[in-house]
C-alpha positions as CSV (number, residue, x, y, z in Angstrom):
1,X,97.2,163.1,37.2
2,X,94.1,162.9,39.3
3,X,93.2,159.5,41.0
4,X,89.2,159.0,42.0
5,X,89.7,160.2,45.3
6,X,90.7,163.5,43.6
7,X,94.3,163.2,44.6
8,X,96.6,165.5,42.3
9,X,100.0,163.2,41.5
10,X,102.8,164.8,39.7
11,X,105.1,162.4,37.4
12,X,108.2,162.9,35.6
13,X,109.1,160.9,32.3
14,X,111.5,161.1,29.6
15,X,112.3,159.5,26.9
16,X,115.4,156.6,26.7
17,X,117.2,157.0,23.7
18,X,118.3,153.7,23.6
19,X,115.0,151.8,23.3
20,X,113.1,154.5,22.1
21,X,110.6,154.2,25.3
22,X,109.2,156.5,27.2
23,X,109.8,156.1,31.2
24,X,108.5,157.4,34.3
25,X,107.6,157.4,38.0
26,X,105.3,158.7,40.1
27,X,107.2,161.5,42.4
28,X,104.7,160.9,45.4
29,X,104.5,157.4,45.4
30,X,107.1,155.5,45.8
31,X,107.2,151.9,43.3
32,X,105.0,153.4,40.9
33,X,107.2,153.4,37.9
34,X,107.0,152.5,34.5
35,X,107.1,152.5,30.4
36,X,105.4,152.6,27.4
37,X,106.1,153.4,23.6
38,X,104.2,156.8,24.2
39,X,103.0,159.7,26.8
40,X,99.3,159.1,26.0
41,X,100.3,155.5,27.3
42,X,102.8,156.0,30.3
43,X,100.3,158.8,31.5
44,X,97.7,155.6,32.4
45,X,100.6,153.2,33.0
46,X,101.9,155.5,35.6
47,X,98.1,155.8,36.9
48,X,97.5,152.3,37.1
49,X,100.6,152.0,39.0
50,X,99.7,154.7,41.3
51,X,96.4,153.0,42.3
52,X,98.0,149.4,42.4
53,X,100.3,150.8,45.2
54,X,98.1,152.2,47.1
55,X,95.7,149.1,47.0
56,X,98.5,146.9,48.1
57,X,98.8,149.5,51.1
58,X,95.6,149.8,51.7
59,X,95.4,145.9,52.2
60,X,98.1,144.9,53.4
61,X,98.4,147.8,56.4
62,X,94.6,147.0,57.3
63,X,95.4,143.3,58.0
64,X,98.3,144.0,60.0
65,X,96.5,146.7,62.2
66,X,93.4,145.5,62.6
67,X,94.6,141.9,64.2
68,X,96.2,143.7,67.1
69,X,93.7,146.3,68.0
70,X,90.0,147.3,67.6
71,X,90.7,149.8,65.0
72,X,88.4,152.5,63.8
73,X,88.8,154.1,59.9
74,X,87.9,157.6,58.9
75,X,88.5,159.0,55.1
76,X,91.4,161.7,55.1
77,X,91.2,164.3,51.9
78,X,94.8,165.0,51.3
79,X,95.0,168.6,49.1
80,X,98.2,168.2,47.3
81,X,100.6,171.3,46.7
């Protein structure tokens, strides 16, 4: 999965025989998780989570810096292996 930074995440899924769902997590974010009744479906679930993670982050980690320090921000491209 590819985030609009360009970001390549991997997930892994399967499906729970018990409710007949499928479920999955993001590998490189941690708390991005999730379920859905198919893979079309978990595949944007798990992207939606992906991106509400690292908004929460992005927020919450700018707030916290920026009241101690004069802080400066630059954009870091991550290449994924």
């Amino acid at each position: 999965m590819k985030n609009a930074t360009g970001m390549t995440l991997t997930f892994m899924m399967k499906k729970c025989v018990s409710s007949n769902k499928w479920i999955g997590r993001v590998l490189e974010v941690p708390g991005a998780m999730s379920q859905a009744s198919s893979k079309e479906e978990l595949r944007t679930n798990l992207a939606d989570a992906a991106r509400t993670v690292f908004a929460y982050h992005k927020e919450h980690s700018r707030h916290g810096f920026i009241k101690q320090s004069v802080a400066e921000q630059e954009v870091l491209s991550l290449q994924m292996a």
